[in-house]
C-alpha positions as CSV (number, residue, x, y, z in Angstrom):
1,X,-14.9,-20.0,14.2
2,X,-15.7,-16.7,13.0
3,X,-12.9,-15.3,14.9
4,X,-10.2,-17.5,13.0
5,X,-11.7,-15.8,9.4
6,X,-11.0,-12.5,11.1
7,X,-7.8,-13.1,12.1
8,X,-6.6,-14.7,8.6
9,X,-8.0,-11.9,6.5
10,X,-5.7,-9.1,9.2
11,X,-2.9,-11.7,8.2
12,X,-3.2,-11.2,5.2
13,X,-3.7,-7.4,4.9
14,X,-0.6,-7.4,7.0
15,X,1.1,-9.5,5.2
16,X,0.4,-7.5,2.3
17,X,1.5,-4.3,3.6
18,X,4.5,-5.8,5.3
19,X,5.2,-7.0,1.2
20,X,4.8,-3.8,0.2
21,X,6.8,-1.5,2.8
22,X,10.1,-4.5,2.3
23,X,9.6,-3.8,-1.2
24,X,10.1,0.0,-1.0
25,X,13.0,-0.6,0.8
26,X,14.5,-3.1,-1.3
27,X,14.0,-0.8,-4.4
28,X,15.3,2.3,-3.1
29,X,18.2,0.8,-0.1
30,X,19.0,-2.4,-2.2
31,X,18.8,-1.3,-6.0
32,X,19.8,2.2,-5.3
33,X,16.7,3.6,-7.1
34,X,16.2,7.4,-5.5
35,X,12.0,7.8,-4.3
36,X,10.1,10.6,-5.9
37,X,8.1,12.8,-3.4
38,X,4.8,10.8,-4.1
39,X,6.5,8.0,-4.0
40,X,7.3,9.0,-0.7
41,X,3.8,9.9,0.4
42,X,3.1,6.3,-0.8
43,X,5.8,4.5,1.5
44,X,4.2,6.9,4.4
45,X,0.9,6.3,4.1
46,X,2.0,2.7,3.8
47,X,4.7,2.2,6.4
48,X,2.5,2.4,9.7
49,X,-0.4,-0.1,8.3
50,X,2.4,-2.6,9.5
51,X,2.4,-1.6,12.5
52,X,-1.6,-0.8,12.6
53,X,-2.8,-4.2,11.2
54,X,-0.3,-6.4,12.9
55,X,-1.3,-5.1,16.3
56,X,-4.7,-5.4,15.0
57,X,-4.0,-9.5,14.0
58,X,-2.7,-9.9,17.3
59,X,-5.6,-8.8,19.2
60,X,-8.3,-10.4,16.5
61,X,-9.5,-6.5,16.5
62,X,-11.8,-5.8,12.9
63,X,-12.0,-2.3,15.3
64,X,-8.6,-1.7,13.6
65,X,-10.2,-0.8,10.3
66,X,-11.7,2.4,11.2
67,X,-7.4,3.3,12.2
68,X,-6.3,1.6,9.0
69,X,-9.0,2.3,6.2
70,X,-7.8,6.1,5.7
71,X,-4.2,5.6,4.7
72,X,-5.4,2.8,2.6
73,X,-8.0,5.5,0.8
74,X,-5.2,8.0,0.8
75,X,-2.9,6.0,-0.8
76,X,-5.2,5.1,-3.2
77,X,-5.6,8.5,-4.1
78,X,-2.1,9.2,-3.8
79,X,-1.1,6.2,-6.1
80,X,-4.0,6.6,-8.9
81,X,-2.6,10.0,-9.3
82,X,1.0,9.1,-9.6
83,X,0.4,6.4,-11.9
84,X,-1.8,8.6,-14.1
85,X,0.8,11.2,-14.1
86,X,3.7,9.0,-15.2
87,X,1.6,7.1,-17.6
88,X,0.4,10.5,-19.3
89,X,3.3,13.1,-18.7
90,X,7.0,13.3,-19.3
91,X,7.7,14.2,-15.3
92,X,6.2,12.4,-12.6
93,X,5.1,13.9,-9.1
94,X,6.6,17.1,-8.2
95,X,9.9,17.5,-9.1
96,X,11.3,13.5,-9.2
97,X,12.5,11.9,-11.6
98,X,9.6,8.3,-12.0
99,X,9.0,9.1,-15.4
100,X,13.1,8.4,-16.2
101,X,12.9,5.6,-13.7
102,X,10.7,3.1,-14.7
103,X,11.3,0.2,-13.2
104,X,9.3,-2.6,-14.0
105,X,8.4,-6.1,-12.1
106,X,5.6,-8.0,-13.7
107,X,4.5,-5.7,-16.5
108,X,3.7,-2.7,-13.4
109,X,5.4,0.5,-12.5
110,X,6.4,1.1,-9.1
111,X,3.2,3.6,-8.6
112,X,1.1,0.7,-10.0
113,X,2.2,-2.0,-7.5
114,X,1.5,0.3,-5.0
115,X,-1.6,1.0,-6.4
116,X,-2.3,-2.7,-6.2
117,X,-1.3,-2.8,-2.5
118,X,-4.0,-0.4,-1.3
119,X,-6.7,-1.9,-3.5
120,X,-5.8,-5.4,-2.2
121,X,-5.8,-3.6,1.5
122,X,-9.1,-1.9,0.9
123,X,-10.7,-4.5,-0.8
124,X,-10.0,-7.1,2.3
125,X,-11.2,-4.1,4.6
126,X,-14.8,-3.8,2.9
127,X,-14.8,-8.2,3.4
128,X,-13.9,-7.1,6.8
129,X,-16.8,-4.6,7.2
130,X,-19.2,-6.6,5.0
131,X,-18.4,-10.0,8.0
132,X,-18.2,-7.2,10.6
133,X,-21.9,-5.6,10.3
């Protein structure tokens, strides 16, 4: 039984980051939009927890966490910063162009959905942890 809860909540953290990485290349490959560079450390930090967590579902492994749970901290970081720079400045990461961008889907930026993404992922980790201990 317990096995069955582990397995649904790596579902659904893979899910979510499978979302998320098919969004990225929807936005930039489907609606043309060009990725800043922390938008790009964003879709890199995001990219392998597709790979990490599915492999992780199949195998019913909570063990996964300890590969996944940094990129999902980094890109936290990574994401909190970029939203704060293009909600507070004129320019946005390094030298790209967000802050003329700004694409919106439900009332959030592009940095804020992928904010969302690696709170969701983190926040189902520390469930994961929490059932894991």
């Amino acid at each position: 039984m317990v096995r069955v809860a582990v397995r649904q909540w790596l579902l659904a953290a893979t899910l979510i980051a499978t979302v998320a990485s098919s969004g990225s290349l929807y936005l930039s490959l489907g609606l043309g939009l060009t990725p800043c560079h922390l938008c790009w450390y964003q879709r890199i930090l995001m990219y392998p927890l597709v790979v990490i967590l599915g492999v992780g579902t199949v195998e019913t492994r909570v063990q996964v966490l300890r590969t996944a749970s940094p990129f999902a901290i980094a890109g936290i970081v990574v994401a909190a910063y970029h939203s704060w720079l293009q909600a507070t400045t004129a320019t946005c990461g390094f030298s790209g162009t967000c802050a003329v961008v700004q694409y919106r889907l439900l009332g959030m930026t592009i940095p804020n959905m992928s904010l969302v993404a690696f709170l969701l992922l983190s926040l189902i980790f520390l469930v994961l942890w929490y059932r894991d201990r």
